[in-house]
FITIRO-249251 format. One record per residue: residue number from 1; residue in one letter; x, y, z of N, C-alpha, C in turn. Coordinates in Angstrom, 2 decimals, padded with zeros to 5 digits, always signed. Example, Ala and Ser with C-alpha at 12.3 -4.5 7.8 and 13.67 -1.06 7.14 Angstrom:
2
1,A,+013.19,-005.69,+007.80,+012.30,-004.50,+007.80,+013.20,-003.30,+007.80 .
2,S,+012.85,-002.25,+007.08,+013.67,-001.06,+007.14,+012.90,+000.03,+007.87 .
This chain:
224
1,X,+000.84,-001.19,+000.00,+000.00,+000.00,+000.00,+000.88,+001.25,+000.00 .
2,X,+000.26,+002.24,-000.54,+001.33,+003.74,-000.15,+001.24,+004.14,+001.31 .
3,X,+000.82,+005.54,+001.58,+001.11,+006.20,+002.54,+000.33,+006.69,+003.28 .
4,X,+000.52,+005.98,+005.07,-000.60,+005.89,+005.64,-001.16,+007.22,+006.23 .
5,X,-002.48,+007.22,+006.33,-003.03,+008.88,+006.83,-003.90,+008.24,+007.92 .
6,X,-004.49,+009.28,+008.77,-005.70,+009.32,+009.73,-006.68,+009.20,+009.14 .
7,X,-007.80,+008.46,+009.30,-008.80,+008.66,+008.75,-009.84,+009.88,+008.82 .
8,X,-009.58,+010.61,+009.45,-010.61,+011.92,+009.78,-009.92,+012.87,+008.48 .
9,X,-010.18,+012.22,+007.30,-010.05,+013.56,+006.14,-011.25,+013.86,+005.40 .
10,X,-010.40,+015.59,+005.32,-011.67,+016.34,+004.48,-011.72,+016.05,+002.97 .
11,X,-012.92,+016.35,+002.67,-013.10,+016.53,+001.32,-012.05,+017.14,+000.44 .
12,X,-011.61,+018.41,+000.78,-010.59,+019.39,+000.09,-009.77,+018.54,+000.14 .
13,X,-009.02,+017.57,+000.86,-007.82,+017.08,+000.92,-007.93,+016.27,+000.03 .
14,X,-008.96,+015.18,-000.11,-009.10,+014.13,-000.93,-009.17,+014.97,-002.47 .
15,X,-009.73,+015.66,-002.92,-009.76,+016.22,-004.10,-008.07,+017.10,-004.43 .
16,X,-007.47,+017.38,-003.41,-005.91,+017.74,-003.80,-005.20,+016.46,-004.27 .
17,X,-005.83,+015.23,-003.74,-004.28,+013.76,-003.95,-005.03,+013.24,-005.13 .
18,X,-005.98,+013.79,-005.59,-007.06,+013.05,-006.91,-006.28,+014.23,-007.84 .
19,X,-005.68,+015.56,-008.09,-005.12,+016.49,-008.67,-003.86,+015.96,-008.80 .
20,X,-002.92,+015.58,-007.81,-001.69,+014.51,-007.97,-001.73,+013.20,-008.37 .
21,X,-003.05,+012.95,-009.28,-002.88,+011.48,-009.82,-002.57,+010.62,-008.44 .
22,X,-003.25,+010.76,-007.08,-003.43,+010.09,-005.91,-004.42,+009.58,-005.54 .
23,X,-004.50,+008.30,-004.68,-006.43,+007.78,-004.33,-006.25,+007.39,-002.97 .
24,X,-006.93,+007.32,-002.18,-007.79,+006.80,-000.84,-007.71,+005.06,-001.27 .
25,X,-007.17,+004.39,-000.92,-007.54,+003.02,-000.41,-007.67,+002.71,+001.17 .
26,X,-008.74,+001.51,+001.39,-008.16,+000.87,+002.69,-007.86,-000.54,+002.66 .
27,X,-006.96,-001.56,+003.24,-006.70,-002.66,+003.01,-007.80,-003.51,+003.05 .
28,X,-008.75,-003.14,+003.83,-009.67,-004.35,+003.54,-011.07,-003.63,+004.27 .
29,X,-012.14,-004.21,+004.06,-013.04,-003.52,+004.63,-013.20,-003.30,+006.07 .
30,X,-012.58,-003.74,+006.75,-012.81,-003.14,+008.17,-011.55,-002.85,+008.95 .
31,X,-010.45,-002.59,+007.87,-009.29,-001.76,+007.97,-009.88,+000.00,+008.44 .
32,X,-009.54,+000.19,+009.64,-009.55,+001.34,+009.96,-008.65,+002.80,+009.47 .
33,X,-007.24,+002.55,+008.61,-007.31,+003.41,+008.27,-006.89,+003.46,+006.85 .
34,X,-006.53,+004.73,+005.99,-006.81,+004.99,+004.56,-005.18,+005.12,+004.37 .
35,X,-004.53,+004.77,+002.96,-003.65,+004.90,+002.34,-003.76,+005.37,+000.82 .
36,X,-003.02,+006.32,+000.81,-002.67,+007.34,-000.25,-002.10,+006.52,-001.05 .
37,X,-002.35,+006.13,-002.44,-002.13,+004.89,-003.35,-001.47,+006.06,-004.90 .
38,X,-000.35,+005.51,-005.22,+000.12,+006.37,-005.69,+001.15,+005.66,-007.05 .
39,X,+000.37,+004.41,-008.07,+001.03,+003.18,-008.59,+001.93,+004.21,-009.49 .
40,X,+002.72,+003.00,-010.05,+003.57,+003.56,-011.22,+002.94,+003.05,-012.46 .
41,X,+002.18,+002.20,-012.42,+001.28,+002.30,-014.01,-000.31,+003.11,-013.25 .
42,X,-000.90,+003.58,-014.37,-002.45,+003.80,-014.33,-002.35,+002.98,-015.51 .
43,X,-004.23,+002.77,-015.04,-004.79,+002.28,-016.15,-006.15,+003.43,-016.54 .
44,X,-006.09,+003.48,-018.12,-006.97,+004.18,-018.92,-007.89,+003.51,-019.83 .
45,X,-009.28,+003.87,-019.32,-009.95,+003.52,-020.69,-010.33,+004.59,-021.50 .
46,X,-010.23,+004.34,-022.92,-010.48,+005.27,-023.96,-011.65,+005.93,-024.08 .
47,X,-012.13,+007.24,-024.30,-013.44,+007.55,-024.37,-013.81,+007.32,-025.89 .
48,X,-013.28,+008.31,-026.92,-013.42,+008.36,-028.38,-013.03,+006.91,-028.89 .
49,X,-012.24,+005.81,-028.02,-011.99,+004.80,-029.03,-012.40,+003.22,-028.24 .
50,X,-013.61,+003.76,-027.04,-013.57,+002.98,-026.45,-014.53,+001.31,-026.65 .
51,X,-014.23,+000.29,-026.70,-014.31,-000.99,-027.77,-015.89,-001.88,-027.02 .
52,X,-016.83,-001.96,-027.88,-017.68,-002.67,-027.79,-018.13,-003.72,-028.36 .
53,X,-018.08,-004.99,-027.58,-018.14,-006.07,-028.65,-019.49,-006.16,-029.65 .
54,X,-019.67,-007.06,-030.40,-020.87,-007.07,-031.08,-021.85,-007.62,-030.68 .
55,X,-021.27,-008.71,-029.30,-022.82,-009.67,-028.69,-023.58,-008.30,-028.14 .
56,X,-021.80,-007.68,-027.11,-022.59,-006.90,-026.63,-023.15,-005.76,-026.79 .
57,X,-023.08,-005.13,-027.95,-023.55,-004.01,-028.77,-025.03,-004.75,-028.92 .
58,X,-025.25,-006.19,-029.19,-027.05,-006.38,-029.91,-027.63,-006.12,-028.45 .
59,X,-027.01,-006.80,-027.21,-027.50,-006.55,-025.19,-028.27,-005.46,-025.38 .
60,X,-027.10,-004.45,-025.64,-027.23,-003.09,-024.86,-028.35,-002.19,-025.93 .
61,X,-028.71,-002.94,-027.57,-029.83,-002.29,-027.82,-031.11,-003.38,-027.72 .
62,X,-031.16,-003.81,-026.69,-032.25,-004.25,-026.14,-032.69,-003.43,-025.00 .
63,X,-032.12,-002.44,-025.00,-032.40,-001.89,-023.66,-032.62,-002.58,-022.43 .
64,X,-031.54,-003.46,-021.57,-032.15,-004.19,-020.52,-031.93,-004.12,-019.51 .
65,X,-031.79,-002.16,-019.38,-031.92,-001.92,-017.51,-032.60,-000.24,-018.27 .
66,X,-033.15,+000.10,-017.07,-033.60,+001.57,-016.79,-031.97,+002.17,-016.15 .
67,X,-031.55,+003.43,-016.81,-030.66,+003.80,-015.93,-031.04,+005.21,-015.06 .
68,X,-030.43,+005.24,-014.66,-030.55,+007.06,-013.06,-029.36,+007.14,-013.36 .
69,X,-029.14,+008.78,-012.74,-027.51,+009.20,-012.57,-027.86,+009.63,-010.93 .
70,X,-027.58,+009.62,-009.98,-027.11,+010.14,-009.25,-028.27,+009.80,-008.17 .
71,X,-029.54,+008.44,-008.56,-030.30,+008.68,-007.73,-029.75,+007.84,-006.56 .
72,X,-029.12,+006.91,-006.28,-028.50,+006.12,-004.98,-027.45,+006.14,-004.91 .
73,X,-026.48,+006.97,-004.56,-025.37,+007.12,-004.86,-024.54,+005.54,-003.29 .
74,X,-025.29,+006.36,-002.04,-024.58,+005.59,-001.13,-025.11,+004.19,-000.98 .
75,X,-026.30,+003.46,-002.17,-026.75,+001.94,-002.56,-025.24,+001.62,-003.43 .
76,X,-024.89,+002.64,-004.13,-024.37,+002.05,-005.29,-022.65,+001.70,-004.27 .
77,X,-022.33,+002.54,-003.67,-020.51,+002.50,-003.21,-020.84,+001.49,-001.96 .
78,X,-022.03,+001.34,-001.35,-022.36,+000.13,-000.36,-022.26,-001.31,-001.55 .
79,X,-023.13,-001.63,-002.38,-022.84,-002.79,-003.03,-021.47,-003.06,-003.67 .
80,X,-021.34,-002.19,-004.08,-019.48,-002.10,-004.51,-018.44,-002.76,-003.80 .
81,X,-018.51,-002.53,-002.52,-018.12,-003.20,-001.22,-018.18,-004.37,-000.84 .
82,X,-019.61,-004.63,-001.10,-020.10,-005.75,-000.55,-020.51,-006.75,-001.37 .
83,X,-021.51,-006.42,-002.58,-022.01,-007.25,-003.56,-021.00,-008.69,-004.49 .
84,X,-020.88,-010.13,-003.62,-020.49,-010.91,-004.52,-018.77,-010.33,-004.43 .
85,X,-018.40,-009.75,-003.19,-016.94,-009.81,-002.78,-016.67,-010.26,-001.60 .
86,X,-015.43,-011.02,-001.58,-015.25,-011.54,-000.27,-014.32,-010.57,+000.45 .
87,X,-013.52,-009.67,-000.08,-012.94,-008.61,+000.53,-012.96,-007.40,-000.47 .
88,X,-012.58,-006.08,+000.34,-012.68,-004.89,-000.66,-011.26,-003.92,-000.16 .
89,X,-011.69,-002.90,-000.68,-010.75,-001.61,-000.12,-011.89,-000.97,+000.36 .
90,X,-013.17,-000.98,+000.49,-014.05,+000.24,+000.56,-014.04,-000.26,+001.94 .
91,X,-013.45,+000.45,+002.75,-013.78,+000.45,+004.35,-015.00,+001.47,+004.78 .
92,X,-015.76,+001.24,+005.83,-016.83,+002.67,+006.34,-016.46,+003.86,+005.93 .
93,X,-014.98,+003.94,+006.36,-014.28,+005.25,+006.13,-014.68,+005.96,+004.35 .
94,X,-014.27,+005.08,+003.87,-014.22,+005.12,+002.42,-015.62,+005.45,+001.94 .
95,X,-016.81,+004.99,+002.80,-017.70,+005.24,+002.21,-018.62,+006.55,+002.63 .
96,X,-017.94,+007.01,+003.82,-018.20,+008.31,+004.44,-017.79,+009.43,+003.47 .
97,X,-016.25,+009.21,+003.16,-015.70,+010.19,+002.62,-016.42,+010.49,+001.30 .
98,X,-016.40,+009.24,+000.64,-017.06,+009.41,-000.91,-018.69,+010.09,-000.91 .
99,X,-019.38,+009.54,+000.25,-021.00,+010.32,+000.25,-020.37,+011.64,+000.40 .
100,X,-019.64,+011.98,+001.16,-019.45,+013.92,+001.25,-019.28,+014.25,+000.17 .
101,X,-018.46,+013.68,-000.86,-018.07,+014.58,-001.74,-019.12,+014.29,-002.86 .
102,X,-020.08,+013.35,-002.85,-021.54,+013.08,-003.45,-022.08,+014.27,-003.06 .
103,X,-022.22,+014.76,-001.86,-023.06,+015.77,-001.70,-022.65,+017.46,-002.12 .
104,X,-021.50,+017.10,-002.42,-020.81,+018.48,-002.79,-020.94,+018.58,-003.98 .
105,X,-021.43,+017.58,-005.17,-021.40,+017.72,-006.41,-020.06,+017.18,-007.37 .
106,X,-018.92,+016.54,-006.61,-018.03,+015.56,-006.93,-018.12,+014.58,-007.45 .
107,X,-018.61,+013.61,-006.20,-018.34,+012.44,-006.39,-019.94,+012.20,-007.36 .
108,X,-020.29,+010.73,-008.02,-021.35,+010.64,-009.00,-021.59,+009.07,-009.01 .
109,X,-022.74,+008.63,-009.46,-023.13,+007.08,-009.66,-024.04,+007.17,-010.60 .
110,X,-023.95,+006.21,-010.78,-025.05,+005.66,-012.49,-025.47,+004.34,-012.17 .
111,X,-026.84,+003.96,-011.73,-027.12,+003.03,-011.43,-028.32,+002.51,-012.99 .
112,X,-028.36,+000.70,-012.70,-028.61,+000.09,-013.60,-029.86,-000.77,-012.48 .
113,X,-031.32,+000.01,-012.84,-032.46,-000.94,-012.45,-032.96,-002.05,-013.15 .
114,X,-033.93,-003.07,-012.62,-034.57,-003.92,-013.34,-035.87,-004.21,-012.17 .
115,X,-036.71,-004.48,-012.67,-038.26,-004.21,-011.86,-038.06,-003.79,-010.20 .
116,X,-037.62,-002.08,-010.96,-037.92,-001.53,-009.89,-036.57,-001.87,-008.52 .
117,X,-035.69,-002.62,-008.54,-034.36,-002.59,-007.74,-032.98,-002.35,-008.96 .
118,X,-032.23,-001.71,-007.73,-031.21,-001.69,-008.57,-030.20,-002.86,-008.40 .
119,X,-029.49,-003.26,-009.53,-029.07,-004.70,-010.10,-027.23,-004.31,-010.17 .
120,X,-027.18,-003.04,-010.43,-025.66,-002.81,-010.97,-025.72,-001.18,-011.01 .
121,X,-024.51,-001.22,-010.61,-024.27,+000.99,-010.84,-022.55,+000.71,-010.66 .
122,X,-021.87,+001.95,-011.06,-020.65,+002.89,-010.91,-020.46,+003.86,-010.14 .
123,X,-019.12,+004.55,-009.69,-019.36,+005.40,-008.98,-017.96,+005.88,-009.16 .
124,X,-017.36,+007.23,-008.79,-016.21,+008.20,-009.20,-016.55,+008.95,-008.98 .
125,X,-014.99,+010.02,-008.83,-015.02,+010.94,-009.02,-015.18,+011.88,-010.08 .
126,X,-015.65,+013.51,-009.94,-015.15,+014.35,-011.43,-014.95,+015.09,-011.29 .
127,X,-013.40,+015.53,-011.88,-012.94,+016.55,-011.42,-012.49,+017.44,-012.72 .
128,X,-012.88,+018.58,-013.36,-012.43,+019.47,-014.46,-012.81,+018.38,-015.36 .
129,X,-011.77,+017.83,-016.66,-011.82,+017.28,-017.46,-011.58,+015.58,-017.44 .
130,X,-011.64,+015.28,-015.97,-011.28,+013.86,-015.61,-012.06,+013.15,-014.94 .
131,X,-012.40,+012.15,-015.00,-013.26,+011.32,-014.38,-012.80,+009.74,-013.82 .
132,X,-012.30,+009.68,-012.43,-011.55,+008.82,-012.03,-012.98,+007.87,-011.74 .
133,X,-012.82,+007.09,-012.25,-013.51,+005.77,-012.03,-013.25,+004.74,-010.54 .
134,X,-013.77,+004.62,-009.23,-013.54,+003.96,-008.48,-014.35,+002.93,-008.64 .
135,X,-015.16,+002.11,-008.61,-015.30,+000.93,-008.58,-016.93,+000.32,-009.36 .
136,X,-017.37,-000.95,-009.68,-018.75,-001.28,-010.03,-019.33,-002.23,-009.26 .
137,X,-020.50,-002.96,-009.90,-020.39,-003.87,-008.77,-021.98,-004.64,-010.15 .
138,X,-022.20,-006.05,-010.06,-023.55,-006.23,-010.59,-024.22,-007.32,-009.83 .
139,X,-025.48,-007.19,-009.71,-025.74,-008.09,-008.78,-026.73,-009.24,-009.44 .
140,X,-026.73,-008.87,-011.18,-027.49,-009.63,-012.68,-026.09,-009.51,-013.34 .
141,X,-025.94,-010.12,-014.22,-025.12,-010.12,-015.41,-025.42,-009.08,-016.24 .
142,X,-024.34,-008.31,-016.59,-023.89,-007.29,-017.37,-024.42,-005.76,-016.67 .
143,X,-024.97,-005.95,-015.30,-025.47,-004.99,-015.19,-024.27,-004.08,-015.28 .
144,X,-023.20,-004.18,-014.63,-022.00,-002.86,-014.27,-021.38,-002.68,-015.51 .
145,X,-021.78,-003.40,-016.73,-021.14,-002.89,-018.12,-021.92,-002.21,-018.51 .
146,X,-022.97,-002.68,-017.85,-024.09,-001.54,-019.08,-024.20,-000.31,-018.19 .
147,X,-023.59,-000.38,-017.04,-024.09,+001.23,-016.30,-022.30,+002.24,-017.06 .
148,X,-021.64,+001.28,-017.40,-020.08,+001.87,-017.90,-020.13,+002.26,-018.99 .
149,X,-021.03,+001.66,-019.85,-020.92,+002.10,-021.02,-021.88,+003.69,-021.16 .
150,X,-023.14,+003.90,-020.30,-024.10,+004.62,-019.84,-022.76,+006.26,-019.58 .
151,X,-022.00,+006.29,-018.70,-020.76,+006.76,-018.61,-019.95,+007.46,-019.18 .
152,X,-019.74,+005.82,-020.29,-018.44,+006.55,-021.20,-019.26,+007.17,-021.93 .
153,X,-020.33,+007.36,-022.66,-021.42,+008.12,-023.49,-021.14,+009.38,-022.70 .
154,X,-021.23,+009.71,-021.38,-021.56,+010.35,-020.91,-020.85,+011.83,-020.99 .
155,X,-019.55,+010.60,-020.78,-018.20,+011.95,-020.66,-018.06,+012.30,-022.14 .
156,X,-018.47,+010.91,-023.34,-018.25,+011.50,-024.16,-018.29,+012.98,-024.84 .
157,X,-020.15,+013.24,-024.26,-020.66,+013.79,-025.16,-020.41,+015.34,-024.29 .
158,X,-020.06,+014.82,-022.60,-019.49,+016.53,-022.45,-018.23,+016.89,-022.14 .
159,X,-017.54,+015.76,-023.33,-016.06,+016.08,-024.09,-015.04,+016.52,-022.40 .
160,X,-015.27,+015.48,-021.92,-013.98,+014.87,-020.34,-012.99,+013.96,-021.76 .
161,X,-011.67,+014.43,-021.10,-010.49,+014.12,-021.59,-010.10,+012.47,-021.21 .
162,X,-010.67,+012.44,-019.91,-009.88,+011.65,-019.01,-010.63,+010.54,-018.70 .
163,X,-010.50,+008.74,-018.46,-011.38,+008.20,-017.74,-010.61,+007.29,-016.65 .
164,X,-010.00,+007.51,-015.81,-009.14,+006.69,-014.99,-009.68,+005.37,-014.27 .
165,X,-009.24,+004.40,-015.15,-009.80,+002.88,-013.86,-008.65,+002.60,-012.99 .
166,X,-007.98,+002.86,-013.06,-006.53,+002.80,-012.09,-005.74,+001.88,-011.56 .
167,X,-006.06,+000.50,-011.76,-005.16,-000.28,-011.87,-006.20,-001.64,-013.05 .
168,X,-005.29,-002.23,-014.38,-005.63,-003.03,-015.62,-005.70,-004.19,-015.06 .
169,X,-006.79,-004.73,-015.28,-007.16,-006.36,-015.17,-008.05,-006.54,-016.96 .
170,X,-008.18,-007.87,-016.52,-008.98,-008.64,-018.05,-010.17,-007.82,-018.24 .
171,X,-011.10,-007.74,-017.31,-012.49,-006.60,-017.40,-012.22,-005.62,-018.25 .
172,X,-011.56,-004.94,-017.51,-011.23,-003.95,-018.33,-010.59,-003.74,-020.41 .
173,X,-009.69,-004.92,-020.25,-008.82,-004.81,-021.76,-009.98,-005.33,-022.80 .
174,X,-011.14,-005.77,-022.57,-012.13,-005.79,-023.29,-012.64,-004.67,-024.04 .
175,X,-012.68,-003.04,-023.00,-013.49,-002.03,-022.97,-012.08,-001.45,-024.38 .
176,X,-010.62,-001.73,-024.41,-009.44,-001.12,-024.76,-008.98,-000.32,-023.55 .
177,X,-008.88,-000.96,-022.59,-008.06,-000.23,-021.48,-006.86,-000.42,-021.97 .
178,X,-005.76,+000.11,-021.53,-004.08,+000.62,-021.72,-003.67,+001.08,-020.39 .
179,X,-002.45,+000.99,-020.14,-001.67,+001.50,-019.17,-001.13,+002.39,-019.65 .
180,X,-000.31,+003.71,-018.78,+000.81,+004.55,-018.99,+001.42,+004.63,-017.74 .
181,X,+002.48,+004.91,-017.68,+003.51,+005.52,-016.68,+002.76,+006.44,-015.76 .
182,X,+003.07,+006.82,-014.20,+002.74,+007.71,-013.51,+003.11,+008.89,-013.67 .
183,X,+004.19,+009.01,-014.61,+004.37,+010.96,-014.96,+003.46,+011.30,-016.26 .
184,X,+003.69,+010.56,-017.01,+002.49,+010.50,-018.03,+001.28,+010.84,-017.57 .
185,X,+000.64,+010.03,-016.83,-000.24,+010.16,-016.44,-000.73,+011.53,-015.50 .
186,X,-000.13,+011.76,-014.77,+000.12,+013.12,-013.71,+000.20,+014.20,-015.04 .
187,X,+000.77,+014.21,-016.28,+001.00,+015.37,-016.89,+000.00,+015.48,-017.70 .
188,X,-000.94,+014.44,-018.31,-002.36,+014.37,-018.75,-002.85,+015.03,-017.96 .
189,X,-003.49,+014.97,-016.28,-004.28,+015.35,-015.25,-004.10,+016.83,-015.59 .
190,X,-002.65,+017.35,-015.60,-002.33,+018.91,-015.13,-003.02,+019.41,-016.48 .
191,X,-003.21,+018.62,-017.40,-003.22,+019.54,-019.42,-005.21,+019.82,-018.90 .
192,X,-006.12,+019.22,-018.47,-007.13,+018.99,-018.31,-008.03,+019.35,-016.84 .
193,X,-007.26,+019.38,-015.65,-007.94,+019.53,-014.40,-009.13,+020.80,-014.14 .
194,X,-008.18,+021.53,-015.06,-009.23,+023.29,-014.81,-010.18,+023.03,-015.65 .
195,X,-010.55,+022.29,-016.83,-011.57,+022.42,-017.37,-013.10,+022.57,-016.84 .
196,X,-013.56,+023.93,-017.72,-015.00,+023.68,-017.10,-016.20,+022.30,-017.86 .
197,X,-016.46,+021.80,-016.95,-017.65,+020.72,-016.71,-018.12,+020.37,-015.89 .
198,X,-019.60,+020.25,-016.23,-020.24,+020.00,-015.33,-021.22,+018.55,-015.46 .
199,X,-020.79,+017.79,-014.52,-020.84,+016.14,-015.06,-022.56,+016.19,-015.05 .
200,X,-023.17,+016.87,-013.93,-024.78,+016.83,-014.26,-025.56,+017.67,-015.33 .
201,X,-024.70,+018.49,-016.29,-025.53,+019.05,-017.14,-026.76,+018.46,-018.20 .
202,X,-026.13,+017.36,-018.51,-026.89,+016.36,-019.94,-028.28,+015.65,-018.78 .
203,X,-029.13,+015.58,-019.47,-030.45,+015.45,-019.07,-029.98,+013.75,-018.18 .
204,X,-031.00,+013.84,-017.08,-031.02,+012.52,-016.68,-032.01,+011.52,-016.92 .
205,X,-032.91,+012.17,-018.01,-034.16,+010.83,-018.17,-033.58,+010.19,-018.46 .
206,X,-034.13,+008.87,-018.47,-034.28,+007.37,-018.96,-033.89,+007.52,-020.39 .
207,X,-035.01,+008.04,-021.03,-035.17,+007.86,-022.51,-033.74,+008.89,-023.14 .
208,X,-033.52,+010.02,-022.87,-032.42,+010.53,-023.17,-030.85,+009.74,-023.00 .
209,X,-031.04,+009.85,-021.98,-029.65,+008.09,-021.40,-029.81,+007.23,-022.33 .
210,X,-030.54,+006.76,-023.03,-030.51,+005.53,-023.77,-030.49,+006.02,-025.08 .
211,X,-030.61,+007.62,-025.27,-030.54,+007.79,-026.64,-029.13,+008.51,-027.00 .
212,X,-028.21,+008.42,-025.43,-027.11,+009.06,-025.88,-026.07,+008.37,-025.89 .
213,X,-026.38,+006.60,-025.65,-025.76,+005.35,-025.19,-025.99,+005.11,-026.92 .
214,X,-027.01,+005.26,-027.37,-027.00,+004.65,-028.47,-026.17,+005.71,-030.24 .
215,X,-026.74,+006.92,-029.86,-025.65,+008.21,-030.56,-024.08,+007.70,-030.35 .
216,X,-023.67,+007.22,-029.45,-022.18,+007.44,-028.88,-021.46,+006.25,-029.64 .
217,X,-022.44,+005.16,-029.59,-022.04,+003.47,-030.33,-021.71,+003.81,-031.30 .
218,X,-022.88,+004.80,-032.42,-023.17,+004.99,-033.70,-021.90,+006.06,-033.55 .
219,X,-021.69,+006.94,-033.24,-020.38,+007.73,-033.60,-019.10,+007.29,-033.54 .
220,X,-018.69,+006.37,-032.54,-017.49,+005.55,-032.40,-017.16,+004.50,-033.03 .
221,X,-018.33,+003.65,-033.71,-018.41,+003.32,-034.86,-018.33,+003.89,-036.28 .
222,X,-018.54,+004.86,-036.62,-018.24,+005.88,-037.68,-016.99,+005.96,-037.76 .
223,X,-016.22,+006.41,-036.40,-015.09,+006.92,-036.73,-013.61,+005.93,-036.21 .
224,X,-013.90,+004.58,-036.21,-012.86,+003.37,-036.01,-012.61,+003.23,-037.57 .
């Protein structure tokens, strides 16, 4: 792990070590305190080139979840934790800190319903032109792809530079995740951080979400 802190941190602080290409972990869920995680690879997924297979391109125009942005934020970083894991990093702590900065207009979730419960959501930070991705969770099959892909549409379309998953596994190299170096990466953050955006501007209906999931396929397809 990196470098250990107290757990009594503020918001401001956590949004300065997210500006240094830095994150909040805890070793395990009922690890009491937080470490400043600071790898020498990141991992990136692509927004403009980001890869959808074809089964799952026919899924996802079946439409087979209702999505929300922002309506359960502390359902969505609780199942994340918990849902179908036998251990996590999301300690209490972790999930205190992240609701504050939910309530400040930071932190964000995209949850994926099906009659009426939610099945699968995301959750991150956003900061200027970057959008650090902390964790998913599904509690149906495909739900946490289809709330990711819901997402990458998202940032697409209000043109975020950045999508940080932060450390590459198999899940991911499906989507075209890639690694870079930690100065690389840190010098991306600095080209992009001030940007103005505002991650809740684009409408949150249902029907709009699904029509900007489906615009985003059709444009990234155009231009491969």
């Amino acid at each position: 792990m990196g470098n250990k802190f107290h757990q009594n941190l503020s918001s401001e602080l956590i949004l300065q070590i997210y500006k240094h290409g830095i994150f909040p972990m805890a070793k395990n869920r009922f690890d009491k305190e937080i470490y400043f995680i600071n790898p020498k690879k990141r991992a990136i997924l692509p927004i403009k080139n980001f890869h959808v297979s074809k089964s799952f391109l026919r899924f996802i125009k079946k439409k087979p979840f209702r999505i929300t942005v922002n309506a359960n934020f502390k359902k969505v970083i609780n199942k994340c934790a918990t849902e179908n894991r036998t251990d996590t990093w999301i300690n209490k702590t972790i999930e205190k800190l992240y609701f504050n900065l939910h309530k400040i207009g930071i932190a964000h979730s995209i949850e994926c319903w099906k009659n009426n419960e939610i099945v699968g959501g995301i959750y991150g930070v956003a900061l200027g032109g970057c959008f650090f991705a902390e964790s998913m969770y599904s509690s149906v099959s495909n739900a946490s792809k289809f709330a990711l892909v819901n997402l990458v549409a998202r940032l697409y379309f209000l043109k975020y530079s950045i999508l940080d998953v932060q450390f590459m596994n198999n899940h991911l190299k499906q989507f075209g995740a890639y690694e870079i170096d930690q100065d690389y990466f840190k010098k991306m953050i600095s080209l992009c951080i001030n940007d103005n955006i505002n991650f809740q501007s684009l409408s949150v209906k249902d029907e709009d979400l699904f029509r900007n999931v489906l615009s985003f396929l059709h444009e990234i397809k155009e231009t491969s």
